[in-house]
MIVO-175005 format. One record per residue (C-alpha): residue number from 1; residue in three letters; chain; x, z, y. Coordinates in steps of 0.5 Angstrom, whole numbers, plus 500, padded with zeros to 3 digits. Last residue first. Example, Ala and Ser with C-alpha at 12.3 -4.5 7.8 and 13.67 -1.06 7.14 Angstrom:
BEGIN
[2, SER, A, [527, 514, 498]],
[1, ALA, A, [525, 516, 491]],
//
This chain:
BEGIN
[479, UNK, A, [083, 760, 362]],
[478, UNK, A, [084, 756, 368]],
[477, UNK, A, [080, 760, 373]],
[476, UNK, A, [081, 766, 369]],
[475, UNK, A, [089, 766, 371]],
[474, UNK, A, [088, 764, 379]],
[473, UNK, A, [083, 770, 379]],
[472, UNK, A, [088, 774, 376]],
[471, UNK, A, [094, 772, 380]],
[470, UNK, A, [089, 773, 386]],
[469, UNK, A, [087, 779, 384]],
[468, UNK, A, [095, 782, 383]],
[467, UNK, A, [098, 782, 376]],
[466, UNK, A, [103, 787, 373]],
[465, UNK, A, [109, 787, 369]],
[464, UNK, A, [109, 780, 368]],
[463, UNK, A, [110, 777, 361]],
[462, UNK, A, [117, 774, 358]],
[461, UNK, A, [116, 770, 351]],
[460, UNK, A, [122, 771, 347]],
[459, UNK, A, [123, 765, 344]],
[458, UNK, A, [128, 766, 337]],
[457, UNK, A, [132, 761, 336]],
[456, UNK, A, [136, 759, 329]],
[455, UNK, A, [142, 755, 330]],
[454, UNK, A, [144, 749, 324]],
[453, UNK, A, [149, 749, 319]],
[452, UNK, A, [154, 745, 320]],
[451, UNK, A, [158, 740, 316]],
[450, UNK, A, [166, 736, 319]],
[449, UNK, A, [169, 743, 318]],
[448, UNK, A, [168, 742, 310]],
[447, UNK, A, [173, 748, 308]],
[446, UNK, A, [169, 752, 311]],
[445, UNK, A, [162, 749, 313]],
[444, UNK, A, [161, 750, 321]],
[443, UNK, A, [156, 755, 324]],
[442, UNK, A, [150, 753, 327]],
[441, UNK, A, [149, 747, 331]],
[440, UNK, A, [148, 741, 327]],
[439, UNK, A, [140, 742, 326]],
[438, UNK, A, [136, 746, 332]],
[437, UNK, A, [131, 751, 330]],
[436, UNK, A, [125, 754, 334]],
[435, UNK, A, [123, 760, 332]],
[434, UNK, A, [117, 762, 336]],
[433, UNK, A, [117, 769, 337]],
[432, UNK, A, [111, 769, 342]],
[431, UNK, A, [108, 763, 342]],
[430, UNK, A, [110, 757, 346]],
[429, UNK, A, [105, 751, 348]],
[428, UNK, A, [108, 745, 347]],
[427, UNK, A, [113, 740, 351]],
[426, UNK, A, [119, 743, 348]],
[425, UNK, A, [127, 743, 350]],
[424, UNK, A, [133, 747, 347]],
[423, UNK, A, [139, 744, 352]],
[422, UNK, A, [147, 746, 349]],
[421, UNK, A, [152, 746, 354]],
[420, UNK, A, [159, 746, 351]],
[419, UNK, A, [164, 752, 351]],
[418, UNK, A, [166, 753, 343]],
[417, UNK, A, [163, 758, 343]],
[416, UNK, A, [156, 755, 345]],
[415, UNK, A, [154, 756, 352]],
[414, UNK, A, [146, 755, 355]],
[413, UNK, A, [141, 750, 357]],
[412, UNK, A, [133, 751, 358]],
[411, UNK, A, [128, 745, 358]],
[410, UNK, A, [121, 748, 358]],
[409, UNK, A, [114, 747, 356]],
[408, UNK, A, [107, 749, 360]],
[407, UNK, A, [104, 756, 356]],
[406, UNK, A, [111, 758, 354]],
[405, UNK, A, [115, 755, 361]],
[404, UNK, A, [109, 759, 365]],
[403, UNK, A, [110, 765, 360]],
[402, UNK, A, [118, 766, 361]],
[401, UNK, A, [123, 764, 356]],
[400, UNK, A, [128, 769, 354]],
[399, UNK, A, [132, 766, 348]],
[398, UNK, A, [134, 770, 341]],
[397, UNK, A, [139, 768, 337]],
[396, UNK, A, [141, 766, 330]],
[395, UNK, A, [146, 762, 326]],
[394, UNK, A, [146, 759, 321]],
[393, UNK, A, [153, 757, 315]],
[392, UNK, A, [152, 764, 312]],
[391, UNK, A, [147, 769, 315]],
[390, UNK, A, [150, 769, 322]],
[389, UNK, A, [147, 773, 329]],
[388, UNK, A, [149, 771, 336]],
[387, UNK, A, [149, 773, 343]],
[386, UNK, A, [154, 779, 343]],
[385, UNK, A, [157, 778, 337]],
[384, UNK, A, [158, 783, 332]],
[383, UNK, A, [165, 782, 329]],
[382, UNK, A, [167, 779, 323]],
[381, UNK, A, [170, 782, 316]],
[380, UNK, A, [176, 779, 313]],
[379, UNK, A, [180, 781, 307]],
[378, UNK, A, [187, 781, 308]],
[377, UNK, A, [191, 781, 302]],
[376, UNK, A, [198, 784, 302]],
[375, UNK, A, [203, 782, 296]],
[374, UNK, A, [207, 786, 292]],
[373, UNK, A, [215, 787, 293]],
[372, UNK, A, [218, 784, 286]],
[371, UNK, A, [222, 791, 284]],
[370, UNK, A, [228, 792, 283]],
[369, UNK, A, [229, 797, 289]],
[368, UNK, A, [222, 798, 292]],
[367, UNK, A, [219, 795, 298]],
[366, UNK, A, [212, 795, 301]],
[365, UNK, A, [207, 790, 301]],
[364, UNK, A, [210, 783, 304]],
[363, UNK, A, [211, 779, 297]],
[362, UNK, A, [207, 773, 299]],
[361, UNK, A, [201, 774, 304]],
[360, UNK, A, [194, 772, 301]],
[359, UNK, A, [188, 771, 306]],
[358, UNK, A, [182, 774, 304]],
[357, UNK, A, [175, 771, 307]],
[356, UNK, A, [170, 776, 305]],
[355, UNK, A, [166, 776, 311]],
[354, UNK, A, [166, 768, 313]],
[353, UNK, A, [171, 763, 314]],
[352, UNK, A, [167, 757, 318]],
[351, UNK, A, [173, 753, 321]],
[350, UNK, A, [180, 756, 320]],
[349, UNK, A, [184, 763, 322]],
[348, UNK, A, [190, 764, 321]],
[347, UNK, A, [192, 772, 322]],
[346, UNK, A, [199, 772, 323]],
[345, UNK, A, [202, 779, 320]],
[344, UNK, A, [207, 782, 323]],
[343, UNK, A, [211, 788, 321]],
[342, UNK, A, [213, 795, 324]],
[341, UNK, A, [220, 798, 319]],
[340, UNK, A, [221, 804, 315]],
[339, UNK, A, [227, 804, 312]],
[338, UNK, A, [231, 803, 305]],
[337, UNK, A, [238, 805, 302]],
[336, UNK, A, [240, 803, 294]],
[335, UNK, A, [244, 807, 290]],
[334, UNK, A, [237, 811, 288]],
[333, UNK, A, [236, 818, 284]],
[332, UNK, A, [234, 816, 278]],
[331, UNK, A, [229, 822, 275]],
[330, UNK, A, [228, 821, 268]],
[329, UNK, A, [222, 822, 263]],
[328, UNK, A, [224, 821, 255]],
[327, UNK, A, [223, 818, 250]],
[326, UNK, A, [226, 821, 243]],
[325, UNK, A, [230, 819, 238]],
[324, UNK, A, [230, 824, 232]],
[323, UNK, A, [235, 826, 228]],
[322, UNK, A, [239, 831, 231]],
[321, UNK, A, [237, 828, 239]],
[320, UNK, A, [238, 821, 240]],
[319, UNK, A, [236, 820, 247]],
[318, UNK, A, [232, 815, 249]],
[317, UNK, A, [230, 813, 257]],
[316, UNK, A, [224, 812, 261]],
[315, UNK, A, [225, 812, 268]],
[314, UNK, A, [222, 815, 274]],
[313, UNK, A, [224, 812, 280]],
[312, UNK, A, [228, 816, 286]],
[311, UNK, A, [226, 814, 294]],
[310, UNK, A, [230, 810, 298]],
[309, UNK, A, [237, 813, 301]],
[308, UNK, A, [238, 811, 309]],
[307, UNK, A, [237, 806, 313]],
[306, UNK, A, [238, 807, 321]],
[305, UNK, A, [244, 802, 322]],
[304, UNK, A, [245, 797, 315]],
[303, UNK, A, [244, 792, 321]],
[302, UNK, A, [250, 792, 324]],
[301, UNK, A, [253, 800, 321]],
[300, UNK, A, [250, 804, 315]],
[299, UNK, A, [254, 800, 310]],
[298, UNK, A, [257, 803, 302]],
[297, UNK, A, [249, 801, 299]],
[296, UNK, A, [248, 796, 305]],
[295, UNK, A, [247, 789, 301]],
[294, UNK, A, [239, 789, 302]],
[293, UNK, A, [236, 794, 306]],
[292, UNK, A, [230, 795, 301]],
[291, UNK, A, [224, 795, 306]],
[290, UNK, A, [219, 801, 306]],
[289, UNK, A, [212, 798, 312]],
[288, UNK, A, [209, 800, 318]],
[287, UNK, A, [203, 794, 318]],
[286, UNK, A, [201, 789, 325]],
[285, UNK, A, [196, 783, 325]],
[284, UNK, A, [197, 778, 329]],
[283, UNK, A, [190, 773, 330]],
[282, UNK, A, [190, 766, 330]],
[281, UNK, A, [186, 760, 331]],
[280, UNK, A, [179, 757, 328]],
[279, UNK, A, [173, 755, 333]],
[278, UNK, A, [167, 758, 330]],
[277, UNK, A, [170, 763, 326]],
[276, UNK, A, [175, 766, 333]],
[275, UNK, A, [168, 766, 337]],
[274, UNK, A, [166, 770, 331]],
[273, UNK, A, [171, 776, 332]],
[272, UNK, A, [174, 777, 327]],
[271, UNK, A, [175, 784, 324]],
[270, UNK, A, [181, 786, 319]],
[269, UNK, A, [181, 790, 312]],
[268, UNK, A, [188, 791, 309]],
[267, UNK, A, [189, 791, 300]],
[266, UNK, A, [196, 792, 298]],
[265, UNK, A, [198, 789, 291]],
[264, UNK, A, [202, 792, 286]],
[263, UNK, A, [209, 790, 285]],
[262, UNK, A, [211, 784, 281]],
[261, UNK, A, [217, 787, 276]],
[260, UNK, A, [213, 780, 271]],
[259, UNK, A, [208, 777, 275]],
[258, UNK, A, [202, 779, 272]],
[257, UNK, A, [199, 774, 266]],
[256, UNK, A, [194, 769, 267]],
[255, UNK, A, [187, 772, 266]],
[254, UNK, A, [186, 770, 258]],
[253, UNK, A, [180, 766, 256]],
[252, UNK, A, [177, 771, 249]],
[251, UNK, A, [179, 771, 241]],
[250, UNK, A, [177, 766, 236]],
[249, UNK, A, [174, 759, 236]],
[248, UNK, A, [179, 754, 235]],
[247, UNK, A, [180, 753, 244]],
[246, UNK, A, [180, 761, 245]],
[245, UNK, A, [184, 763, 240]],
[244, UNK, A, [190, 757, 243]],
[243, UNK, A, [189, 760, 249]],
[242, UNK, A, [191, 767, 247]],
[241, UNK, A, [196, 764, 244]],
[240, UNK, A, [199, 761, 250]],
[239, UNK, A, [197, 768, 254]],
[238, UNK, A, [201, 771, 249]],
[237, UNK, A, [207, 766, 250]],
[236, UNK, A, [207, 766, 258]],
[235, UNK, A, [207, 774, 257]],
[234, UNK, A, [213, 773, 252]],
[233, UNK, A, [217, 769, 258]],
[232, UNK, A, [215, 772, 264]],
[231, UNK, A, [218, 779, 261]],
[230, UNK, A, [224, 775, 258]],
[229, UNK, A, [225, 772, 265]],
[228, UNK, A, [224, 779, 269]],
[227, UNK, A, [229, 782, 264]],
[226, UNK, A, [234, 776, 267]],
[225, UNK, A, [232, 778, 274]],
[224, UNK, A, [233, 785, 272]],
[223, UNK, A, [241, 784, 270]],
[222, UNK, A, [242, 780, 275]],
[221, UNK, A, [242, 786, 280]],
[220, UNK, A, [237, 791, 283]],
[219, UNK, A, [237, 790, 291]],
[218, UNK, A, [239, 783, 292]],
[217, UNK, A, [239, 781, 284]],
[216, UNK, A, [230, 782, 284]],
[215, UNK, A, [230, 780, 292]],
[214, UNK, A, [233, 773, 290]],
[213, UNK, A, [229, 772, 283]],
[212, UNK, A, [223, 774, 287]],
[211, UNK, A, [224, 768, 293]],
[210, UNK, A, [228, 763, 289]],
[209, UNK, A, [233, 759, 292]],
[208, UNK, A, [238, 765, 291]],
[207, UNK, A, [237, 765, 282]],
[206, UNK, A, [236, 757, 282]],
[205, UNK, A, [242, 757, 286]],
[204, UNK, A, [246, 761, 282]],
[203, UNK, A, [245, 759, 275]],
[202, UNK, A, [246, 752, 277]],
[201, UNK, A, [252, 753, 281]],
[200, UNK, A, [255, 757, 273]],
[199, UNK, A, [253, 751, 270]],
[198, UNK, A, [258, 747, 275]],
[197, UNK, A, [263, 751, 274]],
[196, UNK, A, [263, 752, 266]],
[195, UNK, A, [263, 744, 267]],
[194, UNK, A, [269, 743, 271]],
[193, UNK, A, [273, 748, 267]],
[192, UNK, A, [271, 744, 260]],
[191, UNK, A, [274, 738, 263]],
[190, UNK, A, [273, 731, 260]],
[189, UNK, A, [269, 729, 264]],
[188, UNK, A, [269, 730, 272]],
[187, UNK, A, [264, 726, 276]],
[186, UNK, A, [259, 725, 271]],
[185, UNK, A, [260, 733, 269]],
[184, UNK, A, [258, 735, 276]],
[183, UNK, A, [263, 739, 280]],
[182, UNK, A, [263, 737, 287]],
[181, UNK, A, [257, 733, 287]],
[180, UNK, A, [254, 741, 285]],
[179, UNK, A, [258, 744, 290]],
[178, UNK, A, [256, 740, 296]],
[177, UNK, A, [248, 741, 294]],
[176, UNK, A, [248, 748, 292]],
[175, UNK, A, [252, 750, 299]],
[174, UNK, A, [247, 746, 303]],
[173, UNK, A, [241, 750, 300]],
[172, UNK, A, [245, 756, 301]],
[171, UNK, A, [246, 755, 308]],
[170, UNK, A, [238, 753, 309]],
[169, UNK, A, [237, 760, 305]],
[168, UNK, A, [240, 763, 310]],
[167, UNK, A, [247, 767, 308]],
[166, UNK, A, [247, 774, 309]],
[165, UNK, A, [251, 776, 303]],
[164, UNK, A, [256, 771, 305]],
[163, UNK, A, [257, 764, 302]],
[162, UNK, A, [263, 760, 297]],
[161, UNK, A, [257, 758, 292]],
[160, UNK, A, [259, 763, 287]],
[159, UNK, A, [262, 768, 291]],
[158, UNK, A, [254, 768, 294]],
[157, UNK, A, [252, 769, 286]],
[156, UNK, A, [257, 775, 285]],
[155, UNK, A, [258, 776, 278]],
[154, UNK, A, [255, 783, 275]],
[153, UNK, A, [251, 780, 268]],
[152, UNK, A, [256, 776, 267]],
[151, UNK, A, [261, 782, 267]],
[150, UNK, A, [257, 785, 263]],
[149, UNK, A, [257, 780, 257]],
[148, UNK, A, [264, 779, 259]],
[147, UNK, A, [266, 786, 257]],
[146, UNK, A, [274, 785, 260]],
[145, UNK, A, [279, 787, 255]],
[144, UNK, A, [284, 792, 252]],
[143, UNK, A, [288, 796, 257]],
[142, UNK, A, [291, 802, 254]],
[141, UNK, A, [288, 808, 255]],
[140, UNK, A, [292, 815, 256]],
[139, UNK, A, [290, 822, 256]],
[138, UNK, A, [294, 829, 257]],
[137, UNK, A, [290, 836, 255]],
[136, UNK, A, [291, 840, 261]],
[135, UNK, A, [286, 845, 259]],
[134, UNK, A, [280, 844, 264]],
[133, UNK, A, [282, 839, 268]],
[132, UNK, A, [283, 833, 263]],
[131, UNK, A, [290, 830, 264]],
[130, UNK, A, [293, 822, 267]],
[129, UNK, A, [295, 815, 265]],
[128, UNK, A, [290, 809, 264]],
[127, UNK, A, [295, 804, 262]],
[126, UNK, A, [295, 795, 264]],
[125, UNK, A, [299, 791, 259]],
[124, UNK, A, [294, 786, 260]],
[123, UNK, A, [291, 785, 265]],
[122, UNK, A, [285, 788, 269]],
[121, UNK, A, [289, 789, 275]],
[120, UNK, A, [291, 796, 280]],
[119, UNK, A, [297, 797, 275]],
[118, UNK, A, [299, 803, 272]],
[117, UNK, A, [292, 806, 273]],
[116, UNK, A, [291, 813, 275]],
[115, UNK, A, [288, 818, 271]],
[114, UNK, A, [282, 825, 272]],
[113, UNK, A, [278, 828, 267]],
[112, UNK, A, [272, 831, 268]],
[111, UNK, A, [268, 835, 262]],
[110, UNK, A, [270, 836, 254]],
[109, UNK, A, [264, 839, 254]],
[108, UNK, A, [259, 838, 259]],
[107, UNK, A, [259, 831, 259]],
[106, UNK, A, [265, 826, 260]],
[105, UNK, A, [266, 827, 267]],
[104, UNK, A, [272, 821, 268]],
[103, UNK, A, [275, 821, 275]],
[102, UNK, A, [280, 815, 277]],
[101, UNK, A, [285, 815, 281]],
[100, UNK, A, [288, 811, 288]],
[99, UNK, A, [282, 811, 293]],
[98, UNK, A, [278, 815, 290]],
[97, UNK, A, [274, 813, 283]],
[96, UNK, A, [267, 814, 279]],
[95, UNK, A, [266, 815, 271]],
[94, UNK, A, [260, 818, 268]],
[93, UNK, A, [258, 822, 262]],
[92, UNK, A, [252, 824, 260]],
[91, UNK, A, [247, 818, 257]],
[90, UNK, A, [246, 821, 250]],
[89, UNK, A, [252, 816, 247]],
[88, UNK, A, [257, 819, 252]],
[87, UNK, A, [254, 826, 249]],
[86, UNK, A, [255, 825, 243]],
[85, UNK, A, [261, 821, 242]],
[84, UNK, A, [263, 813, 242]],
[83, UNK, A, [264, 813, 249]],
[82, UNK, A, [261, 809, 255]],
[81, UNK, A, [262, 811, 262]],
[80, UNK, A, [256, 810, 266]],
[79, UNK, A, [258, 808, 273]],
[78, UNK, A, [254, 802, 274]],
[77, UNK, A, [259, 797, 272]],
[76, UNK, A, [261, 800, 266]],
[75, UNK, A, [268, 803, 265]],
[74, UNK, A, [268, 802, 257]],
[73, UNK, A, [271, 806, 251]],
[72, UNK, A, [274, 804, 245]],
[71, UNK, A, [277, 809, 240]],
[70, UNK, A, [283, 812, 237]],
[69, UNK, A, [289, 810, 240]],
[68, UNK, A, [288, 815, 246]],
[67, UNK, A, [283, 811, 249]],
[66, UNK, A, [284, 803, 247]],
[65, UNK, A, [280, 800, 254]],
[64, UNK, A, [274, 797, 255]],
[63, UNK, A, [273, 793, 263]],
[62, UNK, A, [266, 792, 266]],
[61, UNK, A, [268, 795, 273]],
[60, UNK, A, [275, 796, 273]],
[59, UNK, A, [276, 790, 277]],
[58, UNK, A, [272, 794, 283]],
[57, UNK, A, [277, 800, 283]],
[56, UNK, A, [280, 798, 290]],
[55, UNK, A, [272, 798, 293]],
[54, UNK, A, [271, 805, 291]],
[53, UNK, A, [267, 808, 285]],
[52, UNK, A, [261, 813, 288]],
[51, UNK, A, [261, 820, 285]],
[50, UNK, A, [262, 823, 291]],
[49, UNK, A, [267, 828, 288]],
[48, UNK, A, [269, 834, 293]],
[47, UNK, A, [264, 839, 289]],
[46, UNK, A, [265, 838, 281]],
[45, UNK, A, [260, 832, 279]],
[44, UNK, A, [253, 833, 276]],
[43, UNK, A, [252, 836, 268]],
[42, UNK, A, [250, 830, 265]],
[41, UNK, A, [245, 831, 260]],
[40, UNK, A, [246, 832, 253]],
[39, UNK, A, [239, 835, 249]],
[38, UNK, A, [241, 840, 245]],
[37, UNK, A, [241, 841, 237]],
[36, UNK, A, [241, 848, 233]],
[35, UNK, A, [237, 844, 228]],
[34, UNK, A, [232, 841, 232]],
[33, UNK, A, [230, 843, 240]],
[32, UNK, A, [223, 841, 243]],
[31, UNK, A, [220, 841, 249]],
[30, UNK, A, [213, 838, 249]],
[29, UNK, A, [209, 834, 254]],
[28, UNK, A, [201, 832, 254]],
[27, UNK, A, [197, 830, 248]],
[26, UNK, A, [196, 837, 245]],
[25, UNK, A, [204, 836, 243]],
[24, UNK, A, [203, 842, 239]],
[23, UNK, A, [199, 838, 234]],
[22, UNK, A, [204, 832, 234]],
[21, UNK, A, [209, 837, 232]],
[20, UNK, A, [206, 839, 226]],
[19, UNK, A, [204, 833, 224]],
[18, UNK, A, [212, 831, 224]],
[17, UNK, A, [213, 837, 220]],
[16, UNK, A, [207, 834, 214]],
[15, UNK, A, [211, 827, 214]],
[14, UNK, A, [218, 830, 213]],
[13, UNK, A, [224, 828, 218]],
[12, UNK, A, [229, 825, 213]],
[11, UNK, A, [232, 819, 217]],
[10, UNK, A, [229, 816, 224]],
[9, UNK, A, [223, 819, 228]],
[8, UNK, A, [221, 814, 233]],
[7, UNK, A, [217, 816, 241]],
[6, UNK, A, [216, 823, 242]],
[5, UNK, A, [215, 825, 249]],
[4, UNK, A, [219, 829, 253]],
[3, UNK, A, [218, 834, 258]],
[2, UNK, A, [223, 837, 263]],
[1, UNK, A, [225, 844, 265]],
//
């Protein structure tokens, strides 16, 4: 059973009914069914029907046709079928294909239909001929048009610029730079084709040449990184006036906004050794993480090998019910397919980084279809060290110094992580814990390698166990 949310009432729904409603919603999900109305969902395809569209029927993607002389319907890219009935405007019917035929389930009433194109081409003259299974009833479609709002937001941006799906991003680059002289306005004027080419370069470079654009069209199309832009775009005015409050006296300093479809971010704690905060260098980390296999909806070979169906997504989805719209919760079922991978982080670790320290990594969270991947943020936590102790910039150790080198002065060496001989000399009696600061030897200064703290020694002053009588004699003869 599923739950539904309200979100609009349309029409002539009386206020004192509407309050009634809301009472019975008690703040949490609600079933509910108005005048003999039903909610249309697609009842699934008939065994033997896989539901995909086969690559032969791909110029059906986007197409309208005149159906039966009576109205238009479109075959859209995703495999909706959209027909000006209940059922179809509820979300409930779809279209997929063999080789050779087209299957239409056009709800739960009429059902599946099944046409085979006089032509495989979107062209004129084209027809749809064929029958609906449950009582034979012939139907026909004649071809009217291509939807080129769809069919802009389905282009292959690779195609465009002459590229594979696995081109890098150096190829892309190149592609962009010999097309764009190829076609720039300068050099073919007075031809609108040329133009239309150029722009259409344009959009899909800058589309390929950025890294969350290029995930989101990879793995959800363009149709998300445009609903992306327009995100970005209304954050980007919120936050402009928000500013502008701020500046005449009203209203608070906004944060920047999120990322428009950015995932959320994964937080990971690593330990450092000191050595490693003292000198700088590098660290790997390893993660298992989820990635989208990118390009391998209908491929389970090459480098497809080992992936299989992401996870489902939960969408919100309106449906007009009677005269109600309503919101409701939907379980998407995933055309993409995605696998667990082990990953590497490389841990750059500079001169005088502390506990607290993050370093950000882009984009390399877990995968989600359609989703701007979240990035990982290593905080770092140091080590305990075997010899030294920090409290920001200083350092602290203890050193042994026996009771003849406390009484008479000493000159004692020993290693810093960084391999040098350090001496700590003093010509003074020593008390016990004495401590003892050498300046420049401490810790260096994050971001200001060239400054240090200074190194704090604690003198631990080594007393025999035993004395024999001479020793003793000796001792109350000096002291």
């Amino acid at each position: 059973m599923r739950s539904f949310l309200l979100s609009a009432v349309l029409f002539s729904c009386g206020q004192a009914f509407m309050e009634d409603i809301l009472r019975q919603m008690g703040g949490g999900g609600f079933q509910f069914q108005m005048g003999g109305e039903e909610m249309h969902e697609f009842p699934g395809w008939p065994r033997g029907i896989s539901g995909n569209i086969h690559k032969e029927f791909d110029w059906m993607k986007g197409t309208v046709w005149n159906w039966n002389n009576w109205r238009h319907v479109t075959f859209e890219h995703d495999g909706n079928f959209k027909a000006p009935t209940e059922e179809c405007e509820a979300g409930a019917c779809k279209w997929a294909s063999g080789k050779k035929k087209i299957f239409i389930m056009w709800g739960k009433d009429a059902g599946l239909h099944i046409l085979e194109p006089s032509k495989m081409k979107a062209e004129a003259g084209v027809t749809l001929r064929g029958k609906r299974k449950r009582d034979g009833e012939k139907v026909n479609a004649i071809f009217e048009r291509i939807d080129e709002e769809a069919a802009a937001l389905h282009k292959d941006l690779y195609k465009v610029l002459g590229l594979d799906t696995d081109a890098t991003d150096a190829a892309i680059k190149k592609a962009y730079r010999k097309l764009s002289v190829k076609y720039h306005p300068d050099k073919n004027k007075n031809n609108p084709e040329a133009a239309k080419t150029f722009n259409e370069i344009r959009e899909a470079y800058e589309v390929l040449s950025d890294q969350d654009k290029k995930f989101l069209y990879e793995t959800a199309g363009l149709k998300a990184v445009r609903d992306a832009e327009k995100e970005d775009a209304a954050n980007a005015g919120q936050q402009h006036q928000g500013g502008l409050e701020a500046f005449f006296g009203g209203g608070q300093q906004r944060q920047k906004p999120a990322k428009a479809k950015k995932g959320a971010s994964a937080n990971m704690e690593v330990s450092i050794p000191l050595d490693l905060m003292y000198n700088s260098g590098s660290l790997t980390a390893t993660f298992n993480r989820r990635v989208v296999c990118r390009n391998c909806r209908t491929s389970s070979s090459g480098k497809c090998k080992g992936c299989s169906r992401c996870p489902g997504t939960v969408k919100m989805v309106q449906r007009q019910m009677g005269n109600m719209i309503i919101q409701q919760q939907e379980q998407v079922q995933s055309k993409e397919k995605c696998k667990d991978e082990d990953g590497e982080l490389v841990l750059e670790i500079e001169r005088g980084m502390d506990t607290g320290s993050k370093l950000t990594f882009p984009r390399m969270n877990e995968q989600t279809p359609g989703e701007i991947p979240g990035d990982v943020v290593v905080t770092v936590k140091q080590k305990k060290h075997d010899k030294f102790r920090r409290k920001g910039k200083n350092l602290y150790m203890d050193m042994d110094i026996t009771m003849k080198e406390a009484l008479l002065g000493f000159s004692k060496k020993f290693t810093h992580m960084d391999d040098r001989e350090v001496t700590v000399s003093r010509d003074r009696v020593t008390q016990p814990d004495t401590v003892h600061q050498v300046r420049g030897e401490g810790m260096p200064v994050h971001n200001v390698p060239s400054d240090k703290g200074d190194l704090f020694i604690t003198l631990k002053v080594k007393l025999p166990r035993r004395l024999d009588d001479k020793q003793k004699k000796e001792l109350e003869k000096v002291l």
